[in-house]
Every structure is written in C-alpha cells, then in structure tokens.
C-alpha positions in Angstrom: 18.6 1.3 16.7 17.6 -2.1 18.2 15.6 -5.0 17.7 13.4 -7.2 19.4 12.9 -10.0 17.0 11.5 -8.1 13.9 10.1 -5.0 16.8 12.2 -2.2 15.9 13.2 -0.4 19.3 13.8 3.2 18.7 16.2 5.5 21.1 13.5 7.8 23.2 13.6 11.6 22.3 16.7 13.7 23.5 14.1 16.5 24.8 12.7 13.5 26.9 16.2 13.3 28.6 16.3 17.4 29.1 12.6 17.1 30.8 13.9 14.5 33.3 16.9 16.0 34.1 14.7 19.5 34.7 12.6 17.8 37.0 15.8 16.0 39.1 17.4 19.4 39.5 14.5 21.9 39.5 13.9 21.3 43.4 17.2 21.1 44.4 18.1 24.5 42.3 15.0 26.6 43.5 15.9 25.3 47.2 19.1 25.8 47.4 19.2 29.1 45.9 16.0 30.4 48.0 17.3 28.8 51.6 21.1 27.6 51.0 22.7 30.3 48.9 25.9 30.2 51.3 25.7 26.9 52.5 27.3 24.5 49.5 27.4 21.4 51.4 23.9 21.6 52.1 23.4 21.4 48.2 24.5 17.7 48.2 21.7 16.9 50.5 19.3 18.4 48.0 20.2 16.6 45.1 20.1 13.8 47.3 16.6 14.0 48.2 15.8 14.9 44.4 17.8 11.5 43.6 15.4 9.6 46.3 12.5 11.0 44.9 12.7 11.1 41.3 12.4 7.2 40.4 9.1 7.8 42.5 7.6 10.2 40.3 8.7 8.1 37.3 7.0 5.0 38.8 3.9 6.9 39.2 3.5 8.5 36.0 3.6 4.5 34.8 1.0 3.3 37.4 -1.2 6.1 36.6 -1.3 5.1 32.6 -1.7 2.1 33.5 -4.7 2.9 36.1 -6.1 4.8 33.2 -6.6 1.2 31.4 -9.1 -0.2 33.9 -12.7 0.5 35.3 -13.5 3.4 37.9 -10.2 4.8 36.8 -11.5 7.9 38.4 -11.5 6.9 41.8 -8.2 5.1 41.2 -6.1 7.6 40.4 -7.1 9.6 42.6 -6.4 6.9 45.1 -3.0 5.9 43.8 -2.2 9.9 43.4 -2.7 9.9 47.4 -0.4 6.8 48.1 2.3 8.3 46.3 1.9 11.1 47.8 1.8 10.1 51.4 5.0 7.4 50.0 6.7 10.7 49.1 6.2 12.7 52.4 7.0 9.7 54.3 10.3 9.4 53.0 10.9 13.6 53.5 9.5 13.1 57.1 12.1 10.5 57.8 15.1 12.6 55.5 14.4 15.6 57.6 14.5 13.4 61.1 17.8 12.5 60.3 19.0 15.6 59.4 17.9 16.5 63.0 20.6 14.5 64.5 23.2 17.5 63.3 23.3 20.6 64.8 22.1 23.1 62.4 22.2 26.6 62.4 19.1 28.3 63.3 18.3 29.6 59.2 18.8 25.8 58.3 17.0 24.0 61.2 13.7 25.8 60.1 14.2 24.3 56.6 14.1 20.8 57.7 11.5 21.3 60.8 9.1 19.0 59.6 5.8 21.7 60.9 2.7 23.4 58.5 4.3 25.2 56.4 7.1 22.7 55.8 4.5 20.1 54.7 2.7 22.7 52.2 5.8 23.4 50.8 6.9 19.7 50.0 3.0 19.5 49.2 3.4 22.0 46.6 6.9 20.6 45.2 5.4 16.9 45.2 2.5 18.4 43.2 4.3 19.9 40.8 6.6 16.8 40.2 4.4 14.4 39.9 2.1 16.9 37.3 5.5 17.4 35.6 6.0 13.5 35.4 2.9 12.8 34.1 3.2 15.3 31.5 6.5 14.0 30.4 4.9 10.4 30.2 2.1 11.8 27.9 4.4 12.9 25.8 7.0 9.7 25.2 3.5 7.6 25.0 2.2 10.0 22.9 5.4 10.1 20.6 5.5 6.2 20.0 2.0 6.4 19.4 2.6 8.4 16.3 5.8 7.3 15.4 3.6 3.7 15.3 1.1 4.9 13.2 3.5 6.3 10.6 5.6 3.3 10.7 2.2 1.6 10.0 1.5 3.9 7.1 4.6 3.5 6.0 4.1 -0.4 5.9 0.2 -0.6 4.6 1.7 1.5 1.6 4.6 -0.8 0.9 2.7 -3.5 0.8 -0.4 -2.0 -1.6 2.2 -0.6 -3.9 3.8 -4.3 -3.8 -0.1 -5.4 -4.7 -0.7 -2.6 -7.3 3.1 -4.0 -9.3 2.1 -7.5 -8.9 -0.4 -7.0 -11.1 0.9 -4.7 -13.4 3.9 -7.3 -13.6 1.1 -10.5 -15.0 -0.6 -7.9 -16.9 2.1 -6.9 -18.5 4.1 -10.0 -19.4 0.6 -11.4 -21.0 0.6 -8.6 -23.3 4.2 -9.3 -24.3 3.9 -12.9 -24.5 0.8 -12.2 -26.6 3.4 -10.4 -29.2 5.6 -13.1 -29.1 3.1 -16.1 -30.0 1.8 -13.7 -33.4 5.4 -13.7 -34.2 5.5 -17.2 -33.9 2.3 -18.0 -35.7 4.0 -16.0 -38.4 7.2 -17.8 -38.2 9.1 -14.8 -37.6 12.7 -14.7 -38.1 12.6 -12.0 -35.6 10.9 -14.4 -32.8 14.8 -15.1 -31.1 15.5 -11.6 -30.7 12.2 -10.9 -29.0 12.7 -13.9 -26.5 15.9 -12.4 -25.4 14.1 -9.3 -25.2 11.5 -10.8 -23.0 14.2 -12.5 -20.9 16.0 -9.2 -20.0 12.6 -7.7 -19.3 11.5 -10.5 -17.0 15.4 -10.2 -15.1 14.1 -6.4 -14.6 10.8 -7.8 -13.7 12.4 -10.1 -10.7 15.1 -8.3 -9.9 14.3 -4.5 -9.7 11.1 -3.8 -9.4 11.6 -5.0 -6.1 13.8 -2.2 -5.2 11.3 1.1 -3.6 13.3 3.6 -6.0 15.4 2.1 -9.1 17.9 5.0 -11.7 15.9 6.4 -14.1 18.1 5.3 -17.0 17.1 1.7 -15.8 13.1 2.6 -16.4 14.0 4.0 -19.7 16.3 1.2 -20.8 13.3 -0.8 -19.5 10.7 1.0 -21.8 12.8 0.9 -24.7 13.1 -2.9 -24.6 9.4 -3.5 -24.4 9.2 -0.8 -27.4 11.5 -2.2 -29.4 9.4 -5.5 -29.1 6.1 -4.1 -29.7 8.1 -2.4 -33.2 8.8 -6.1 -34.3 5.2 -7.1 -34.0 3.6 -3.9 -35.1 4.3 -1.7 -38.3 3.5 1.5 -37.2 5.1 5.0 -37.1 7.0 4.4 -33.3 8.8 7.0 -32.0 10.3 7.2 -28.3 11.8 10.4 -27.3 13.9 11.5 -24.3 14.7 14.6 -23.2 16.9 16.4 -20.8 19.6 15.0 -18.3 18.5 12.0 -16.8 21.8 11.0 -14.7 21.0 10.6 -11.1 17.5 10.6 -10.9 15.9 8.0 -8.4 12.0 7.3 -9.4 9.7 4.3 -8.5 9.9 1.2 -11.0 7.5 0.1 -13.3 5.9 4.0 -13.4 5.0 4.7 -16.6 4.8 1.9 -18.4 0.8 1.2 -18.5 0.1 4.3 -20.2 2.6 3.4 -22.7 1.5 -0.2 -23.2 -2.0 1.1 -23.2 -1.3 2.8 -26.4 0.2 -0.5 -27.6 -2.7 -3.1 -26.5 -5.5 -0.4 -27.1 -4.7 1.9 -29.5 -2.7 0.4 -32.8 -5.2 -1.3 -34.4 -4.3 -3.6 -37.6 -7.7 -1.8 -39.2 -5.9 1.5 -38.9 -4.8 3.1 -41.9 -1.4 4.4 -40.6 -1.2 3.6 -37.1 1.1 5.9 -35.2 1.8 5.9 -31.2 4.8 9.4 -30.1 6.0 8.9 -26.8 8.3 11.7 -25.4 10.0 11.5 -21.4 11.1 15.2 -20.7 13.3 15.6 -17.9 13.3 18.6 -16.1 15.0 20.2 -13.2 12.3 19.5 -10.9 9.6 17.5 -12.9 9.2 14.9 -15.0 7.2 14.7 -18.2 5.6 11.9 -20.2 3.4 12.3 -23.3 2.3 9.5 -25.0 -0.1 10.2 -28.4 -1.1 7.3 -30.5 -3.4 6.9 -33.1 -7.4 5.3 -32.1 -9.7 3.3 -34.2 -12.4 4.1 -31.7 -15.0 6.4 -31.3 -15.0 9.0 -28.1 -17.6 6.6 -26.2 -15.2 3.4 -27.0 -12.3 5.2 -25.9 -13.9 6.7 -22.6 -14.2 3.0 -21.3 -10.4 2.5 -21.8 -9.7 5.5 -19.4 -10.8 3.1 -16.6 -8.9 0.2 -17.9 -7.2 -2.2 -15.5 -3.5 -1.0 -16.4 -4.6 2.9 -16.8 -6.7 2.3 -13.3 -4.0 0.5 -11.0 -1.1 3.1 -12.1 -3.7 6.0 -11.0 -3.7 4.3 -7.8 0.3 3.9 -7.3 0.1 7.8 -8.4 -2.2 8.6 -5.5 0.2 6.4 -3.1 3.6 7.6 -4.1 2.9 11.0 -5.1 -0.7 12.3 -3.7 0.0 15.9 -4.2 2.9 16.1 -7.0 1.3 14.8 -9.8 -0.8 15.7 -12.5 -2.6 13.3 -15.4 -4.1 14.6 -18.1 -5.7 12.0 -20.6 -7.8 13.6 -23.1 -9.1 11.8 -27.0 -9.9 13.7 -30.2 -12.7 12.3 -32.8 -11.2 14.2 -36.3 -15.4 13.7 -37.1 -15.9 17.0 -35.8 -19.4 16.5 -36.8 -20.2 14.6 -33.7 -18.5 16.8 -31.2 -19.9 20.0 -29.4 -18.3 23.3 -30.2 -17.9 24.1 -26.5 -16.4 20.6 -25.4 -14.1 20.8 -28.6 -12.8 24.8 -27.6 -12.1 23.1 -24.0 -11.1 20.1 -25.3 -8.1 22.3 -27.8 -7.3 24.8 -25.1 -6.1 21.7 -22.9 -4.1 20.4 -25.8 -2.4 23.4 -26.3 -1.1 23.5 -22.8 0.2 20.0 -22.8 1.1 20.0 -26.5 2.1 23.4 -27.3 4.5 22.6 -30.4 2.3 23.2 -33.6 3.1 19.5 -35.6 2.1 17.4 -33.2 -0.7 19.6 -32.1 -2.1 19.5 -35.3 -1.1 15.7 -35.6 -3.6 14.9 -32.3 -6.4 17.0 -33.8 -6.4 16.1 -37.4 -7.0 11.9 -35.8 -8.8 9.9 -33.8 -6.4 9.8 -30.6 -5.3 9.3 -27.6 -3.2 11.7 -25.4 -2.1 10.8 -22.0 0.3 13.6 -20.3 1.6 12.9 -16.8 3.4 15.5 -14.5 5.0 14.1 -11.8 7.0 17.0 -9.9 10.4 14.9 -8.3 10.9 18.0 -5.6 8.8 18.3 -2.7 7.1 21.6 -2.4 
C-alpha cells in the first residue's frame, strides 16, 4: 500500500490485470488459431499488433470518461469513438503495407490484403476492444468509487463514535468528581483513596479509550474502579458480578458504563430506605451480557424521562454505530404500587422480566420495588 501525503493509494484489483491481459491476447489467439494454425512465426506479428494497439484502447477508455464529464457528451463520444477508430485502422493499414513487402504464401497474403472484408474484420475486432476496454474502465472506476465511499463510512463513524466518547468522558468524570467533593465536604478519611482512584480512571480515560477495541478485562477493571468509588460515597447494597471466561475478548471502550452510572447518578437516592443497585457481566461464547437492577425512588412517569437521559441516549447511539444489528437493549421499571399499574401492561411487563431475569430471587427482588432494569445483549460473532 502507498501514500500520497495522507491519500492512501490502494494496488488495483488482480481480476483488473486478468481483463487486460484477455483483451492483449484475445485477438492475437482467435487469429492465429483461425488463419495461422501452422505458421508460428506469424504468431509474433500478432501479438505485435495486439501490443501496438492495446495502449490505444486503454487511452480511449480514459478520454471517453473523461468526455462523459462535459456538455454534448453525446456527440462527443461518438466523435472521439470515430477518431480512435480511424487512429486504429490507420495504424493496421500501414502494419499490413509492410507486411506486403515479404512474400507471403497465397493463405497468408489474403490475411493482410487490406480489401472489404479485411476492414470489417478489424472493424469488428476494434469494436469489440474498445467495448471490452470501456467496460474494464467502468469497472476499476466503479471499484474506487465504492471502495471511497466505505473508506468514508468508515471515517464519518470514527469520528462520531470519537464525538459520542467525548462526551461520555466529561459526563462521566463530573459525576465522579461530584462523589469526590461530598467526601470532602464530609472530611472523609477515605477522600485519598478515591483521588487515586480517579487518577487511574482518568489514565484509562486518556490513554485507552482512544484505542477502537481495548481487552475486556481492561473495561471491567475499569468498571470496578469507578464502583468501588461510588461504594465509598454511597451505603448501599453494591454488588458487581462477572461471569464466564473473559480472556481474549476485544470490545469497544467505555461500552457499558452509562447504564451502570445511570443507576448510580439516578437511581440510589439518600431518601431510599435500602437502596440497592446488582450489576452482573455474563460472558458467553458468542454474546455478552449486562444486567444492571437498582433500586428507584421514582414513580413510572419520573423514571420514563431517564430512559432518554443524556448518558443512556449517547451509548444507544454508539450501539446503533458499532453494532446496528447484534444488539439488543431491554430497559424496563417496576412500580411495587401495583395499584397504579394496568393488569395487561404489568402481565407484559413480568413476561419480559422473566426472560431477561429468569432466576427467581432476583426476579422477585425487581418486582417486589420500585426499579430499574437495564439488560443489554451485545452478540460479539457476526451472524
């Protein structure tokens, strides 16, 4: 691969190469089998001719996109298609004169008897070639032309994903600086620890979240630093759970952590009774699995509004990017006053749970509260 300043110059397409090299021995092959099949040395002049005439063909098939740019193109390629044309008969006409100088046989001398039904002959192979050359062109032009647009893609979806982290990042480190000045305010003893906390977090922050796909272990190490902070500030029931093998598994940074900091910023309220947030990563051979269930001091209609939060709304959106058809977000919230729920949306509403939550304790844990259950599939295996 090449580059021209920062333009990345790809190699053309190998069947490119096998298209040209059928058209420079096509009419040499066909002739010399049809008119020479005894005569070897009459092969070289052939190839020859083939050799003469194949730049032209190649130079047309780039006048002709080019005519294609301009007004009246019409009329001008049809007007360049006759110049190369007559170029290309010209040069057999004087080929064939020379040839006249040797004394041919009388089979070969009608080959190169420049009459009628020589000239439809060439007509017809000069047709063909230039057709053929054209097509050929269409088809490297139309190759870059795709191979640009998914490199364009490619680039308009780095860059929003860098936009989408860049303000997860702020968002993030606000809330966490936010824990750290209560903890201050208190006169914590615990305030150092969290510092270094927030420093090794910020290092990730800077350092690997720039990376397109980070170890697993390194998200994870990642979440449990931020956890253990938010335990320091907040006495709640905090439980992070992982599951599975998760040695050599590539994902995108910063992934999952909105919907876990959501439960944090939104859902442990100091007015709860016994706040609680469960937050379990299952690997599996070709998914992963996040569940995070915390406690809610909210009503359903205060809790709706958080599903379109700014964290909750932004990590939807790197979903779509990275993963448009292999993910699956489920984010559903219980009311325990089941006074003030519908029968049919509370049937749908359990039927849901049980798929996502199928073990019975925590089951009955999310519909005995006020919560709020966010489940995220994201399959790791291309189907």
């Amino acid at each position: 691969m090449e580059y021209d300043n920062d333009r990345i110059i790809r190699p053309a397409n190998k069947a490119i190469y096998y298209y040209r090299l059928f058209i420079f021995l096509f009419y040499p092959a066909i002739n010399a089998v049809i008119f020479f099949p005894k005569a070897p040395s009459f092969w070289f002049v052939l190839v020859l001719i083939s050799a003469i005439l194949f730049p032209l063909y190649f130079l047309y098939s780039r006048v002709l996109e080019t005519v294609r740019l301009v007004k009246n193109r019409v009329l001008l390629s049809i007007a360049v298609t006759l110049l190369f044309y007559g170029i290309a008969l010209t040069i057999l006409l004087g080929i064939y004169t020379f040839m006249h100088r040797f004394q041919l046989e009388p089979g070969y001398f009608e080959y190169f008897h420049f009459d009628l039904a020589t000239i439809l002959r060439e007509t017809l192979w000069i047709a063909m070639n230039m057709s053929v050359s054209v097509a050929i062109n269409y088809i490297v032009r139309t190759d870059e032309a795709v191979e640009t647009t998914r490199e364009t893609r490619r680039e308009n979806m780095y860059f929003k994903l860098r936009y989408l982290r860049s303000q997860l990042n702020p968002h993030f480190l606000f809330n966490t600086l936010n824990s750290i000045y209560a903890l201050s305010l208190r006169k914590s003893e615990q305030t150092p620890e969290v510092v270094v906390r927030l420093a090794d977090t910020v290092r990730y922050l800077i350092y690997e979240c720039n990376e397109d796909r980070i170890p697993l272990n390194r998200e994870i190490a990642f979440i449990n630093n931020y956890i253990e902070i938010e335990k320091i500030r907040h006495k709640a029931d905090i439980r992070f759970n992982v599951e599975g093998n998760t040695d050599g598994i590539m994902i995108e940074p910063f992934l999952f952590i909105s919907y876990i900091e959501n439960g944090f910023k939104h859902a442990i309220d100091n007015s709860f009774d016994e706040p609680f947030i469960y937050i379990t990563l299952k690997v599996k051979e070709d998914y992963l699995l996040l569940n995070v269930i915390n406690s809610s001091n909210a009503d359903l209609e205060q809790q709706a509004k958080r599903i379109n939060g700014k964290g909750i709304t932004t990590s939807k959106n790197m979903l779509e990017l990275l993963y448009p058809d292999r993910y699956d977000l489920n984010i559903i919230q219980t009311d325990r006053n089941t006074e003030r729920n519908g029968e049919l949306r509370l049937v749908h509403a359990r039927e849901r749970l049980e798929s996502l939550y199928p073990d019975s304790h925590t089951l009955d844990v999310i519909l005995s509260n006020n919560t709020f259950t966010v489940s995220l599939m994201i399959k790791t295996k291309a189907a």
